[in-house]
CHARMM-style PDB file with segment names, atoms N, HN, CA, C and O in Angstrom:
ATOM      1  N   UNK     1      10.897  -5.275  15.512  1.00  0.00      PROA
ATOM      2  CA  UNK     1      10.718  -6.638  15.053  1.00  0.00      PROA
ATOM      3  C   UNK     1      10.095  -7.450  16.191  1.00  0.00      PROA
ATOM      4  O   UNK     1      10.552  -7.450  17.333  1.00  0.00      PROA
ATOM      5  N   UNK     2       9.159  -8.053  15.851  1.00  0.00      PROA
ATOM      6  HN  UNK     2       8.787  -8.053  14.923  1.00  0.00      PROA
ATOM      7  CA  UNK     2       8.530  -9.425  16.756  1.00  0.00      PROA
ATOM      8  C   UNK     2       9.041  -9.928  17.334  1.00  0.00      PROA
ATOM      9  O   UNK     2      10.204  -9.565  17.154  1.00  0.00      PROA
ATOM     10  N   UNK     3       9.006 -10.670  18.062  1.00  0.00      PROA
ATOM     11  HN  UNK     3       8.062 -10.965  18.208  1.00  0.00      PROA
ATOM     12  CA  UNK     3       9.767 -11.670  19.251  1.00  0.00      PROA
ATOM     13  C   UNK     3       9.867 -12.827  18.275  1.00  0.00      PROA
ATOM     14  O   UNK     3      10.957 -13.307  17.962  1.00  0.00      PROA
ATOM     15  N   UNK     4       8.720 -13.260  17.804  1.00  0.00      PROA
ATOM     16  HN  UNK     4       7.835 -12.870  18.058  1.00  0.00      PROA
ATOM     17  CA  UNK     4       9.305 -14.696  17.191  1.00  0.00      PROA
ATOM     18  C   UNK     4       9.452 -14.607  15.441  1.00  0.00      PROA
ATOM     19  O   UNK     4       9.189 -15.625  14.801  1.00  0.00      PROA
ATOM     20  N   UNK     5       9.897 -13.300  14.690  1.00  0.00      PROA
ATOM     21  HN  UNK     5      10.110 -12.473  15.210  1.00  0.00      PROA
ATOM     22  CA  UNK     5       9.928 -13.117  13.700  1.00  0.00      PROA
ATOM     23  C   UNK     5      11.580 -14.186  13.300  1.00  0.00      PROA
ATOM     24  O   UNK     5      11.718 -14.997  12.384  1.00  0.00      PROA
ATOM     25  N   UNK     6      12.711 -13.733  14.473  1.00  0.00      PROA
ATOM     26  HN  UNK     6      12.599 -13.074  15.217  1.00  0.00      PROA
ATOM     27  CA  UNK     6      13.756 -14.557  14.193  1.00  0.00      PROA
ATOM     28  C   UNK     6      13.545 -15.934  14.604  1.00  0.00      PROA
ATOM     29  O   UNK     6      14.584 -16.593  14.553  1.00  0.00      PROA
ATOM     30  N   UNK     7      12.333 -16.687  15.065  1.00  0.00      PROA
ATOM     31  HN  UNK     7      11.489 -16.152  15.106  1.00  0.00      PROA
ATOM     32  CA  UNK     7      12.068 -18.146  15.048  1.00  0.00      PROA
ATOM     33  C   UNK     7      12.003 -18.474  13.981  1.00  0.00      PROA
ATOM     34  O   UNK     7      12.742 -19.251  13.376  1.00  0.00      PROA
ATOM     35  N   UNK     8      10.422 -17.491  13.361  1.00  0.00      PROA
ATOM     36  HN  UNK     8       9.822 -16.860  13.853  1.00  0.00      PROA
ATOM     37  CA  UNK     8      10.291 -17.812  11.702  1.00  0.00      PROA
ATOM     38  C   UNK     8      11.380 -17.788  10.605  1.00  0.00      PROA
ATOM     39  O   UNK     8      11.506 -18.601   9.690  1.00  0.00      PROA
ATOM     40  N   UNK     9      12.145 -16.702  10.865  1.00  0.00      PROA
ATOM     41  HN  UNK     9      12.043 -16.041  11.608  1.00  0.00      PROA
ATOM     42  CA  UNK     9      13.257 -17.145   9.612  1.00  0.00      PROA
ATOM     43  C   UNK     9      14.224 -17.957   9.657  1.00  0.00      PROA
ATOM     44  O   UNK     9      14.915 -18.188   8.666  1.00  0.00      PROA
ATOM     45  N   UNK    10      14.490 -18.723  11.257  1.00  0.00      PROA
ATOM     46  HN  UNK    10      13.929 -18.535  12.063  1.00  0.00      PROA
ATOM     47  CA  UNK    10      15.370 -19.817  11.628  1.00  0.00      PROA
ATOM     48  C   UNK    10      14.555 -20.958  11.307  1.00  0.00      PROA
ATOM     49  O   UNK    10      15.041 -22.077  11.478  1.00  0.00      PROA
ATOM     50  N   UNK    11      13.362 -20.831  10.857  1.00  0.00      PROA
ATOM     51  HN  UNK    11      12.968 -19.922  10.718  1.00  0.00      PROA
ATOM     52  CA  UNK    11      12.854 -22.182  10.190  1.00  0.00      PROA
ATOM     53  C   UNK    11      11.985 -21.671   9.014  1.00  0.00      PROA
ATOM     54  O   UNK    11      10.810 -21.909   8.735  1.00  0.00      PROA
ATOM     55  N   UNK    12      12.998 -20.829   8.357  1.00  0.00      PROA
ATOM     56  HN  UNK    12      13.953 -20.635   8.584  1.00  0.00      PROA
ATOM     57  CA  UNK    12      12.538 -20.604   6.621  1.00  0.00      PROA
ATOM     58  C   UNK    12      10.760 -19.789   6.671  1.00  0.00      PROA
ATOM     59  O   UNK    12      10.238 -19.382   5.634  1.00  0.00      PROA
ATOM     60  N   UNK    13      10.242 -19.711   7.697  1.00  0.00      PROA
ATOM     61  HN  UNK    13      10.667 -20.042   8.540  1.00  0.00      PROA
ATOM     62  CA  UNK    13       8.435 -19.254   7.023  1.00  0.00      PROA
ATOM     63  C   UNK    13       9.244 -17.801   7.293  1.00  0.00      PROA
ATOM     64  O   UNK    13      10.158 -17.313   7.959  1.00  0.00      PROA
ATOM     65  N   UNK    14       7.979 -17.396   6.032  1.00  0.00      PROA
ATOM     66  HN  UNK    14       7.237 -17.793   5.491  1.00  0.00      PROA
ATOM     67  CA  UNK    14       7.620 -16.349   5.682  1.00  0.00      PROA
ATOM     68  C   UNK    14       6.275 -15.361   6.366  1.00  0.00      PROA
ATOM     69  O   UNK    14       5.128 -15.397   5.919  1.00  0.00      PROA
ATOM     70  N   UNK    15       6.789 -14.382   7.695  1.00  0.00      PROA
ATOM     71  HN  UNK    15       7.721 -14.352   8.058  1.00  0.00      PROA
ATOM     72  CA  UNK    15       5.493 -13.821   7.870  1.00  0.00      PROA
ATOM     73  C   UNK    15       5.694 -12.332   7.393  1.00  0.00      PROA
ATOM     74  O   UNK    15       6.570 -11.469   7.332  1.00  0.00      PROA
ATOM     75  N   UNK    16       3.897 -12.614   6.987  1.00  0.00      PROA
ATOM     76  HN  UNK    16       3.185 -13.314   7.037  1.00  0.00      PROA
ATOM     77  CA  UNK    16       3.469 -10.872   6.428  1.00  0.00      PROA
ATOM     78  C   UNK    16       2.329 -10.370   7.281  1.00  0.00      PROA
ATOM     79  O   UNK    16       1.206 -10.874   7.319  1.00  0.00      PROA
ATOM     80  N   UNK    17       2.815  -9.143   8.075  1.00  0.00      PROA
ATOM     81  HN  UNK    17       3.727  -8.733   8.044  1.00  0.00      PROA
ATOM     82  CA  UNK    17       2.230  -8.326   8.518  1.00  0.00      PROA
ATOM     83  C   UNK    17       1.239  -7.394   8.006  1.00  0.00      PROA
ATOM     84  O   UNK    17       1.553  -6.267   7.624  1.00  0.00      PROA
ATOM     85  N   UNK    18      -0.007  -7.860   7.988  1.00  0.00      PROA
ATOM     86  HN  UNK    18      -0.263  -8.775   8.298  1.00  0.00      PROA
ATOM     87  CA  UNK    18      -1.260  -6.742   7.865  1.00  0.00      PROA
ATOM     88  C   UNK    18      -2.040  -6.413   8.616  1.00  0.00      PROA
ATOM     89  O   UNK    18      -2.800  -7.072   9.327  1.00  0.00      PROA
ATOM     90  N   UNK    19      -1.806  -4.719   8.425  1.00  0.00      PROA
ATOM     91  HN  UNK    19      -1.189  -4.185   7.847  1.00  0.00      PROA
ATOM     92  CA  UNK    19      -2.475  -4.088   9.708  1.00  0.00      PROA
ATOM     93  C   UNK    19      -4.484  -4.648   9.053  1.00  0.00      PROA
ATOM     94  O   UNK    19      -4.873  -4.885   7.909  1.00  0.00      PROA
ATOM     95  N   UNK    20      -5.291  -4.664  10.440  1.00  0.00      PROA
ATOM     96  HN  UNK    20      -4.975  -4.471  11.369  1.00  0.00      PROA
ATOM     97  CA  UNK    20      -6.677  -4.696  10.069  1.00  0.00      PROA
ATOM     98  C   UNK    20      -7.830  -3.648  11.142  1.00  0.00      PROA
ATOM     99  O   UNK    20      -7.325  -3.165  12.155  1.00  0.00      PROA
ATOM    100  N   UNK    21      -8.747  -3.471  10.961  1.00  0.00      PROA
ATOM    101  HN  UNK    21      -9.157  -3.864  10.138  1.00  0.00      PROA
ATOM    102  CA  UNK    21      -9.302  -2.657  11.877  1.00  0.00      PROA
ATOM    103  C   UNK    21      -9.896  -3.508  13.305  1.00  0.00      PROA
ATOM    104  O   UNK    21     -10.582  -4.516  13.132  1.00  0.00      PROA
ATOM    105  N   UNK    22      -9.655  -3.139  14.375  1.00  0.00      PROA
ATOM    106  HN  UNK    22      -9.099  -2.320  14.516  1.00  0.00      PROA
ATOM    107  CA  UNK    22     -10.252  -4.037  15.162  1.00  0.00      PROA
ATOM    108  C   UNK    22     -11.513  -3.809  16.499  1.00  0.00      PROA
ATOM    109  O   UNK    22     -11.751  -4.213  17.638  1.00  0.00      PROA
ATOM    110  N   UNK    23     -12.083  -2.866  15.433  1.00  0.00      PROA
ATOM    111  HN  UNK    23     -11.890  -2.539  14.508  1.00  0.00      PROA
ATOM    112  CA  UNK    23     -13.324  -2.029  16.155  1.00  0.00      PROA
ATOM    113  C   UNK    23     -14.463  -2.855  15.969  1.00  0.00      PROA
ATOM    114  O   UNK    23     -15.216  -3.253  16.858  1.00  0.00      PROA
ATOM    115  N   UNK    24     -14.574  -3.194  14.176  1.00  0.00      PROA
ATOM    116  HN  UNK    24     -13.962  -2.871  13.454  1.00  0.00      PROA
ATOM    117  CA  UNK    24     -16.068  -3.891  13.451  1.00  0.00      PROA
ATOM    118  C   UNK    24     -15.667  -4.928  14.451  1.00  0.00      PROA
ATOM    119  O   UNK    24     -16.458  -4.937  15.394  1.00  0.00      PROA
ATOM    120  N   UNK    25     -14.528  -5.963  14.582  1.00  0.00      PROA
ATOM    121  HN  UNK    25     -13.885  -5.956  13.816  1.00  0.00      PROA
ATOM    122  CA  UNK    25     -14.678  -6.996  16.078  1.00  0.00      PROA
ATOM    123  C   UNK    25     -15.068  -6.865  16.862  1.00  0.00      PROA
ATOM    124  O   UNK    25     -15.941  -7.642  17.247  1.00  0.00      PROA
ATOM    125  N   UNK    26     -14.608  -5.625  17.724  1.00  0.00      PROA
ATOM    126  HN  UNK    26     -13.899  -4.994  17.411  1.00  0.00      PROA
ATOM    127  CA  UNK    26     -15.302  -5.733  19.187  1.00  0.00      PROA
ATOM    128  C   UNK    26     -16.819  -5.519  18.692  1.00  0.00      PROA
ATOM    129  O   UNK    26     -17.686  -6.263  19.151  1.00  0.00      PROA
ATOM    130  N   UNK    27     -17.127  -4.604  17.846  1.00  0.00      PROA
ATOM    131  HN  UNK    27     -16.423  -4.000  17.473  1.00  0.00      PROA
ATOM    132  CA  UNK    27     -18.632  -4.237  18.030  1.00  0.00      PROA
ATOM    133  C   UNK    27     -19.373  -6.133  17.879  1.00  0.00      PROA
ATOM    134  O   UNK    27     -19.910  -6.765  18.789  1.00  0.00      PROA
ATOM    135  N   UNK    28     -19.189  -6.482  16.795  1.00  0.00      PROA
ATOM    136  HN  UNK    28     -18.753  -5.969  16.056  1.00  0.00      PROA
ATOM    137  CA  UNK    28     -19.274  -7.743  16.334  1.00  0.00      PROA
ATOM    138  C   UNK    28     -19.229  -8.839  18.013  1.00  0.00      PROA
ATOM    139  O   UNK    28     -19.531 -10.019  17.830  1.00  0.00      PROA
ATOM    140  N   UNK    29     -18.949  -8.514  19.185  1.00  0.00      PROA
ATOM    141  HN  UNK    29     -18.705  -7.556  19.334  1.00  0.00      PROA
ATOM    142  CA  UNK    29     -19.034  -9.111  20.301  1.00  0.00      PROA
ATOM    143  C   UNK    29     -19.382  -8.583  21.263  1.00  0.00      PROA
ATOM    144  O   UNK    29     -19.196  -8.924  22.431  1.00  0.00      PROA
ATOM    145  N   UNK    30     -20.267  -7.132  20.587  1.00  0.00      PROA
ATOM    146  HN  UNK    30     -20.419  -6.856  19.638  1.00  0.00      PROA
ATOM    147  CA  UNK    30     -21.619  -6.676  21.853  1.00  0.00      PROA
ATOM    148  C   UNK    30     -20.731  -5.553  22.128  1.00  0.00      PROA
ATOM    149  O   UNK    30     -21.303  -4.945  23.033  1.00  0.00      PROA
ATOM    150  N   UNK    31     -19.321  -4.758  21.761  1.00  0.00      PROA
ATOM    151  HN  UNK    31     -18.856  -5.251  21.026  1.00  0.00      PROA
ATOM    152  CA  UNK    31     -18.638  -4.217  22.517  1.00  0.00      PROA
ATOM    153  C   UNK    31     -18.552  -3.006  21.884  1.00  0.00      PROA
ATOM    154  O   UNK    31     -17.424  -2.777  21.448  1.00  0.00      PROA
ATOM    155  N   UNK    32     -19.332  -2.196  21.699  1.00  0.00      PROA
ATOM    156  HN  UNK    32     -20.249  -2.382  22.053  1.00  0.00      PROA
ATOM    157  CA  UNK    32     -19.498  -1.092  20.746  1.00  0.00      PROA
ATOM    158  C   UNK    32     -18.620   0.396  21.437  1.00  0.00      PROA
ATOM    159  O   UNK    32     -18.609   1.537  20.976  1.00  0.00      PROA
ATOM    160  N   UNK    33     -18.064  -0.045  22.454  1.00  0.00      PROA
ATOM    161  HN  UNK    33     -18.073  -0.972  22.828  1.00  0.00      PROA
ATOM    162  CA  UNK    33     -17.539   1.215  23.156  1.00  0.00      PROA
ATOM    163  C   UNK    33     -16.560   0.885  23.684  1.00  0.00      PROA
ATOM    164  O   UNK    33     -16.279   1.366  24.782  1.00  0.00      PROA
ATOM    165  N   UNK    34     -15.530  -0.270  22.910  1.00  0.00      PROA
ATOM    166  HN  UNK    34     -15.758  -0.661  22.018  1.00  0.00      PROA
ATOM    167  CA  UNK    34     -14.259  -0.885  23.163  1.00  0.00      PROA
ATOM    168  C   UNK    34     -14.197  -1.461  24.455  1.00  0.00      PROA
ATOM    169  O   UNK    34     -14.876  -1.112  25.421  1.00  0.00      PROA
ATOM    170  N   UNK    35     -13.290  -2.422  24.419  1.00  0.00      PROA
ATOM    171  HN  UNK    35     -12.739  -2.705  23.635  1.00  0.00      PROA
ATOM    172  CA  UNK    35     -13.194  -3.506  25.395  1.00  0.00      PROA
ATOM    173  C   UNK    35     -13.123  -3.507  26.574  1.00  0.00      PROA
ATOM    174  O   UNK    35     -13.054  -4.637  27.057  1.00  0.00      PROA
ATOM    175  N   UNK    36     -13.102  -2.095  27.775  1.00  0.00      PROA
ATOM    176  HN  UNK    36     -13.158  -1.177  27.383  1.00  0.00      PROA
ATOM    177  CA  UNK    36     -12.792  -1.501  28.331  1.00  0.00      PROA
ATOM    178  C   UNK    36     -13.534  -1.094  29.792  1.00  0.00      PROA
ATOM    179  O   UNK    36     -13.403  -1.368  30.985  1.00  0.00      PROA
ATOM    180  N   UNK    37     -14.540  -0.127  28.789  1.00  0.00      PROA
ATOM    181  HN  UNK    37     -14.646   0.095  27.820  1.00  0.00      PROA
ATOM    182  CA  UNK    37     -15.584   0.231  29.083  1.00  0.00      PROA
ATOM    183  C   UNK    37     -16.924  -0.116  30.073  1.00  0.00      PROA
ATOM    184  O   UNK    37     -17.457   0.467  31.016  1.00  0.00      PROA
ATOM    185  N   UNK    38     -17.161  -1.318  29.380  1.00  0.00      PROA
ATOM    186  HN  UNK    38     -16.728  -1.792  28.614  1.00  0.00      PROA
ATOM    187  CA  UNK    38     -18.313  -2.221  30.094  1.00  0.00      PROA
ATOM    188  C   UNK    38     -17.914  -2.739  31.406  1.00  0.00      PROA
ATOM    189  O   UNK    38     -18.749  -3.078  32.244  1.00  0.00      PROA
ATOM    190  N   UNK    39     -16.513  -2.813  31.614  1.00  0.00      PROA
ATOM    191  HN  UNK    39     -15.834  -2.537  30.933  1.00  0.00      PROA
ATOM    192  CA  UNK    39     -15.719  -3.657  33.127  1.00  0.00      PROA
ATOM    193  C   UNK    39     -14.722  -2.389  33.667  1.00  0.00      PROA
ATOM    194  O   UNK    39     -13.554  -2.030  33.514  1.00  0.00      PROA
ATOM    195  N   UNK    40     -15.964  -1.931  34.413  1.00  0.00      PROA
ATOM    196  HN  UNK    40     -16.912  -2.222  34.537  1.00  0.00      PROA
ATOM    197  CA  UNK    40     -14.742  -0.652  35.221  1.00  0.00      PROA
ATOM    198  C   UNK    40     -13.474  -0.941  36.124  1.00  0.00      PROA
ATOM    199  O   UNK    40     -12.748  -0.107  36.665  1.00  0.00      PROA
ATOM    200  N   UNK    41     -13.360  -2.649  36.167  1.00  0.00      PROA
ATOM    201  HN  UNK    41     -13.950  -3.326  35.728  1.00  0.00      PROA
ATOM    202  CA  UNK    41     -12.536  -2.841  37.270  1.00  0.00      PROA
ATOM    203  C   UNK    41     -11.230  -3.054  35.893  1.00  0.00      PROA
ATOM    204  O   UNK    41     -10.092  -2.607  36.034  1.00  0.00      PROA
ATOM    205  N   UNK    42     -11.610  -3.681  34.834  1.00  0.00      PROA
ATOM    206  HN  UNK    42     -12.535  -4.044  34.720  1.00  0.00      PROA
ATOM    207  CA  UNK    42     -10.672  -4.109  33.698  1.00  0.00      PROA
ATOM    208  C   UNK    42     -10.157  -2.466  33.101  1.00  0.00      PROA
ATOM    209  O   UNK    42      -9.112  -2.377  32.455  1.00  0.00      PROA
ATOM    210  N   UNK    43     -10.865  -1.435  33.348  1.00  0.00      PROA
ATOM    211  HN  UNK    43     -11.713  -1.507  33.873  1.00  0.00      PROA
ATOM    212  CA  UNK    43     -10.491  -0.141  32.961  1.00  0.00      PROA
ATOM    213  C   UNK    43      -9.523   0.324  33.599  1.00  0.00      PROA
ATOM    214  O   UNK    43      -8.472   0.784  33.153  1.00  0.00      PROA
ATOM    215  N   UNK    44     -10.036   0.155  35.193  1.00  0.00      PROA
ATOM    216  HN  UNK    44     -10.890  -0.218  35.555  1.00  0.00      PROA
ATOM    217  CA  UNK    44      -8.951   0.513  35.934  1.00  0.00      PROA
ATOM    218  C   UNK    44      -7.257   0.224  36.099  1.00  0.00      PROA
ATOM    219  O   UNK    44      -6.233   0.769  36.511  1.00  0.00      PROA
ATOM    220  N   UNK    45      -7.742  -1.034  35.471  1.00  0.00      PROA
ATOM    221  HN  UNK    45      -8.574  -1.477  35.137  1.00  0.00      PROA
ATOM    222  CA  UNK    45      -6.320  -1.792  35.711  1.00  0.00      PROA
ATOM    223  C   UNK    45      -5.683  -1.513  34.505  1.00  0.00      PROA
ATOM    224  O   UNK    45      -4.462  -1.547  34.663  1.00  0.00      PROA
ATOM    225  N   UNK    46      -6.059  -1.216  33.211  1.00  0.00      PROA
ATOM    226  HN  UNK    46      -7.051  -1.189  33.083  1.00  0.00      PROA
ATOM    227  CA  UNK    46      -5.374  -0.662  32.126  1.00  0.00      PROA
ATOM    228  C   UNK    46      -4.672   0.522  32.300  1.00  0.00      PROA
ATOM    229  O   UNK    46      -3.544   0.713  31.845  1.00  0.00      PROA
ATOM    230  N   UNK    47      -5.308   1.315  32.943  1.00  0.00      PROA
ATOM    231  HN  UNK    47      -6.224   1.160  33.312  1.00  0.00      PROA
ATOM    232  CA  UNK    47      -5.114   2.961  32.904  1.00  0.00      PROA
ATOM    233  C   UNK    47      -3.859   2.460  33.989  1.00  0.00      PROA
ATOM    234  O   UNK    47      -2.807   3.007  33.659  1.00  0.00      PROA
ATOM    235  N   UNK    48      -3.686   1.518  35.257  1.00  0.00      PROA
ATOM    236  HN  UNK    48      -4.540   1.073  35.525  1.00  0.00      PROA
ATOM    237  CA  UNK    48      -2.729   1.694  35.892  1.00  0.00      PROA
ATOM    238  C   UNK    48      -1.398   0.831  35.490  1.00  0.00      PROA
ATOM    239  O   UNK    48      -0.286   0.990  35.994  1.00  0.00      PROA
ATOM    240  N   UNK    49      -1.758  -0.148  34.442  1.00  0.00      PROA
ATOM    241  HN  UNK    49      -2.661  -0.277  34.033  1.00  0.00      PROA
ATOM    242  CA  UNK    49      -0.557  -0.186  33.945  1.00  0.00      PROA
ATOM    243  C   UNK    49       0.288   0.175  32.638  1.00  0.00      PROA
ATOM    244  O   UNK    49       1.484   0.004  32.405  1.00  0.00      PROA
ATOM    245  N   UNK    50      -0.889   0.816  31.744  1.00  0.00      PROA
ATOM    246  HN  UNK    50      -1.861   0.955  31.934  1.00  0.00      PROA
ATOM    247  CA  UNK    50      -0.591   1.642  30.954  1.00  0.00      PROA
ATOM    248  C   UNK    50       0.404   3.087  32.027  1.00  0.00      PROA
ATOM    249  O   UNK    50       1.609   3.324  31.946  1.00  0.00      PROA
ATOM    250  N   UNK    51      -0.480   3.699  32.804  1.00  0.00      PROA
ATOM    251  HN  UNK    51      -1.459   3.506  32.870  1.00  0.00      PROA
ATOM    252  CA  UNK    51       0.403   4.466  33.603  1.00  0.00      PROA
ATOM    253  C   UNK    51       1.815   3.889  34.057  1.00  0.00      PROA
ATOM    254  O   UNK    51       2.825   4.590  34.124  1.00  0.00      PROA
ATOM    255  N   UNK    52       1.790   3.101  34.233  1.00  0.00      PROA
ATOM    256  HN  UNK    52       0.970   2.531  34.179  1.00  0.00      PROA
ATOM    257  CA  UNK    52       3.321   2.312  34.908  1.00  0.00      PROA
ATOM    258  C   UNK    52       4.285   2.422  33.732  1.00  0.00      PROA
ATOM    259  O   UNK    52       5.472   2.717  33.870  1.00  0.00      PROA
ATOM    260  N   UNK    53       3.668   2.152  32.509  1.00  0.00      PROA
ATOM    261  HN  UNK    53       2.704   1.912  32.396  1.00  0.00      PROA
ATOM    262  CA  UNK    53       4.405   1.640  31.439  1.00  0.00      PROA
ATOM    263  C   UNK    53       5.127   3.470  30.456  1.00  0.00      PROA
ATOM    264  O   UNK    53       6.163   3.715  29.838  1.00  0.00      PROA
ATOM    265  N   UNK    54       4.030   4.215  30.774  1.00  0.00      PROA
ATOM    266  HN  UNK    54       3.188   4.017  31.276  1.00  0.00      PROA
ATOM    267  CA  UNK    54       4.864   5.570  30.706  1.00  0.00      PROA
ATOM    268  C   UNK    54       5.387   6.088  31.180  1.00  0.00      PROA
ATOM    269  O   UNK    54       5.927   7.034  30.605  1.00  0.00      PROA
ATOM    270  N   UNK    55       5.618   5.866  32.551  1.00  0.00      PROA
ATOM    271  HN  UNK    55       5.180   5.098  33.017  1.00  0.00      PROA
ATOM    272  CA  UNK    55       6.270   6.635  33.379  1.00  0.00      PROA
ATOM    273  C   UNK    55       7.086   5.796  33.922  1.00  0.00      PROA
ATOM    274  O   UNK    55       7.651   6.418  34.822  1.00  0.00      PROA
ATOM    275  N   UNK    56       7.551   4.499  33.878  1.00  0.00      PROA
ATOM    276  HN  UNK    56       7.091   3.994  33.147  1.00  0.00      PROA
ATOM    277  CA  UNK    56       8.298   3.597  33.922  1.00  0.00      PROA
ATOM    278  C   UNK    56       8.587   3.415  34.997  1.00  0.00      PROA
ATOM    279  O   UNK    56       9.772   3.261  35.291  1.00  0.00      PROA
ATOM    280  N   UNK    57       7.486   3.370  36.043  1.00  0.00      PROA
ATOM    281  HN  UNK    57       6.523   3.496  35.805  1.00  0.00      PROA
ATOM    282  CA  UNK    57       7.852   2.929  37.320  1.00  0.00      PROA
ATOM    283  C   UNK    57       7.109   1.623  37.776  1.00  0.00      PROA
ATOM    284  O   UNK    57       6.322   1.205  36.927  1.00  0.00      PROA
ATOM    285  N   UNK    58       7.157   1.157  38.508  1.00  0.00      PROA
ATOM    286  HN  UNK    58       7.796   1.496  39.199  1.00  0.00      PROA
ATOM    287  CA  UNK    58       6.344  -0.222  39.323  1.00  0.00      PROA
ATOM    288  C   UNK    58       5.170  -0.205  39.584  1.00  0.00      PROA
ATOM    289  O   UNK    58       4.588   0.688  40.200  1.00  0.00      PROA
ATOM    290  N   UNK    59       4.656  -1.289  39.098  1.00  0.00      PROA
ATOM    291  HN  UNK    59       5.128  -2.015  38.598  1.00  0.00      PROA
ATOM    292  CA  UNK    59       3.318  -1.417  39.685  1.00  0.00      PROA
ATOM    293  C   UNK    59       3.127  -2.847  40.555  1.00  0.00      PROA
ATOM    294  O   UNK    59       3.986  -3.698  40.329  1.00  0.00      PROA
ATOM    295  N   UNK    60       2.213  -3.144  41.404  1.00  0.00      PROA
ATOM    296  HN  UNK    60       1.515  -2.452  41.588  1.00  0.00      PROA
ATOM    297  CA  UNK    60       1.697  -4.245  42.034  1.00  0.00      PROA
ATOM    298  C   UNK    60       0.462  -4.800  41.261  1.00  0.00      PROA
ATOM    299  O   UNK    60      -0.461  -4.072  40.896  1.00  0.00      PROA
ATOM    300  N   UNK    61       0.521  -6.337  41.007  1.00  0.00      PROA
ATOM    301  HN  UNK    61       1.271  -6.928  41.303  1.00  0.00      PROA
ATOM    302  CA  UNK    61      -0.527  -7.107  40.726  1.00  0.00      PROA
ATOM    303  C   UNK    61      -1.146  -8.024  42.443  1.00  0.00      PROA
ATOM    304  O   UNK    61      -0.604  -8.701  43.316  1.00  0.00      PROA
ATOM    305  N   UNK    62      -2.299  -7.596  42.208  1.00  0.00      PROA
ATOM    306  HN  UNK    62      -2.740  -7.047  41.499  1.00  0.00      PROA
ATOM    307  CA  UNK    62      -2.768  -8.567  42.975  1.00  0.00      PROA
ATOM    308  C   UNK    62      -1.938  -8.589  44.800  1.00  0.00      PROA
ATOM    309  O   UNK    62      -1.869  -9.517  45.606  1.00  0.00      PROA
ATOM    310  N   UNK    63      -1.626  -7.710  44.858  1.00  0.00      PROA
ATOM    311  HN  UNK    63      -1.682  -6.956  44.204  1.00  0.00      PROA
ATOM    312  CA  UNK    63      -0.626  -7.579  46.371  1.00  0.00      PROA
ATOM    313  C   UNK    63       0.529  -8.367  46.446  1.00  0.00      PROA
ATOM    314  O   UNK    63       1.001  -8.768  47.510  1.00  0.00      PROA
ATOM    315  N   UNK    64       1.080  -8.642  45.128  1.00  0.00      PROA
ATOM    316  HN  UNK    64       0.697  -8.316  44.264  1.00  0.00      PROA
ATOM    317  CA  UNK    64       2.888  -9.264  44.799  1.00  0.00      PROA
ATOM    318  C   UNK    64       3.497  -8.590  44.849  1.00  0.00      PROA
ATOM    319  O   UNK    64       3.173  -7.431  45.106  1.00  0.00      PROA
ATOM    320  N   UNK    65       4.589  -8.940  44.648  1.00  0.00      PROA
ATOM    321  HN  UNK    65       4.852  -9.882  44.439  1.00  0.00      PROA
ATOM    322  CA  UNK    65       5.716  -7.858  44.276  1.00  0.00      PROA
ATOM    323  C   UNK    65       5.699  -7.505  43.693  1.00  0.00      PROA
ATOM    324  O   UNK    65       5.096  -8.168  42.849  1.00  0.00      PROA
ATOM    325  N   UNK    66       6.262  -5.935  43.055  1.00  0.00      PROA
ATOM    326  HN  UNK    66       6.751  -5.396  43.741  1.00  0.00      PROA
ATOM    327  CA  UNK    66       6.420  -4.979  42.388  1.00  0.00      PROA
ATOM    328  C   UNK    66       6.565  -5.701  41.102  1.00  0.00      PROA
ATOM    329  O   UNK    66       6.745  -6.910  40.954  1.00  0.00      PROA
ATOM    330  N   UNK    67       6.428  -4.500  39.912  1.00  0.00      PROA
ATOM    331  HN  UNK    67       6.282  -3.518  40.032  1.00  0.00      PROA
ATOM    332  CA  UNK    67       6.764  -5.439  38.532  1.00  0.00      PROA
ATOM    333  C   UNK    67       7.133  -4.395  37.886  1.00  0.00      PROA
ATOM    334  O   UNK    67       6.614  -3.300  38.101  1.00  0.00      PROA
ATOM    335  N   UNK    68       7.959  -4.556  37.115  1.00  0.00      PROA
ATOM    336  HN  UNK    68       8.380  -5.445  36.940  1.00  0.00      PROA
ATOM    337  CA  UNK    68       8.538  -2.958  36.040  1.00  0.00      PROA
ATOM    338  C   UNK    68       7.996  -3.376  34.822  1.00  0.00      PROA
ATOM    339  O   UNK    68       7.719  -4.553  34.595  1.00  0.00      PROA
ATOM    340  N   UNK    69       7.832  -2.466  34.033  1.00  0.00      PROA
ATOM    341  HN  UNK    69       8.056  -1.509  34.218  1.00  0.00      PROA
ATOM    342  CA  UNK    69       7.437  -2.666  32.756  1.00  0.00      PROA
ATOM    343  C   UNK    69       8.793  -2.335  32.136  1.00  0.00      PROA
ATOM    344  O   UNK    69       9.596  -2.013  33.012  1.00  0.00      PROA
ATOM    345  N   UNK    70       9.268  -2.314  30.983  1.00  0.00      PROA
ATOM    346  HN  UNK    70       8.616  -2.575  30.272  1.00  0.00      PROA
ATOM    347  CA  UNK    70      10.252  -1.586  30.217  1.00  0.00      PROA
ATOM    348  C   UNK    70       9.836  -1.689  28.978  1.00  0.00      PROA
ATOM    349  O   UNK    70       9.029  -2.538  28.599  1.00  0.00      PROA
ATOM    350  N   UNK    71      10.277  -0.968  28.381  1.00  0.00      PROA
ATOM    351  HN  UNK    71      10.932  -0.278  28.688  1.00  0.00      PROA
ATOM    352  CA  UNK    71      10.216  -1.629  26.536  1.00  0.00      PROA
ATOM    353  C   UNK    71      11.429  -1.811  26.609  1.00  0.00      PROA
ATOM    354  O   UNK    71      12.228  -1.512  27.496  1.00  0.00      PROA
ATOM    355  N   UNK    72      11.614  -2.525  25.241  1.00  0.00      PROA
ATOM    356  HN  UNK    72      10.965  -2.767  24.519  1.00  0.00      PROA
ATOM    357  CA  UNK    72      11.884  -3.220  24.172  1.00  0.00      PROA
ATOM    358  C   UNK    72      12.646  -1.974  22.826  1.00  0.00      PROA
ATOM    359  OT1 UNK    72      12.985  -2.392  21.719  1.00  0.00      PROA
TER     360      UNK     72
END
């Protein structure tokens, strides 16, 4: 469940979830080889906190302190 799904039903709205494709977008903004791709420095930084986030250890932003990911 969403983070703010129990806002919405503590003030009565009704949300409906539909999945949509979100490829025809990126292409639709020049990005035909996903969002990723074109910015090797924005790649990099996915792959390392996607990595953090599976293996559930720490990563550094920017030379701060450590940061954990966890799920939910």
């Amino acid at each position: 469940m969403p983070a703010f799904d129990p806002l919405a039903e503590a003030e009565g709205v009704a949300v409906e979830w539909k999945p949509f494709l979100l490829m025809p977008l990126l292409v639709e903004q020049g990005l035909e080889n996903g969002p990723f791709l074109p910015f090797p420095n924005k790649l990099a930084y996915m792959w390392r906190i996607s990595s953090a986030a599976l293996l559930n250890t720490a990563f550094r932003i920017g030379g701060r302190r450590s940061t954990r990911l966890t799920r939910s």
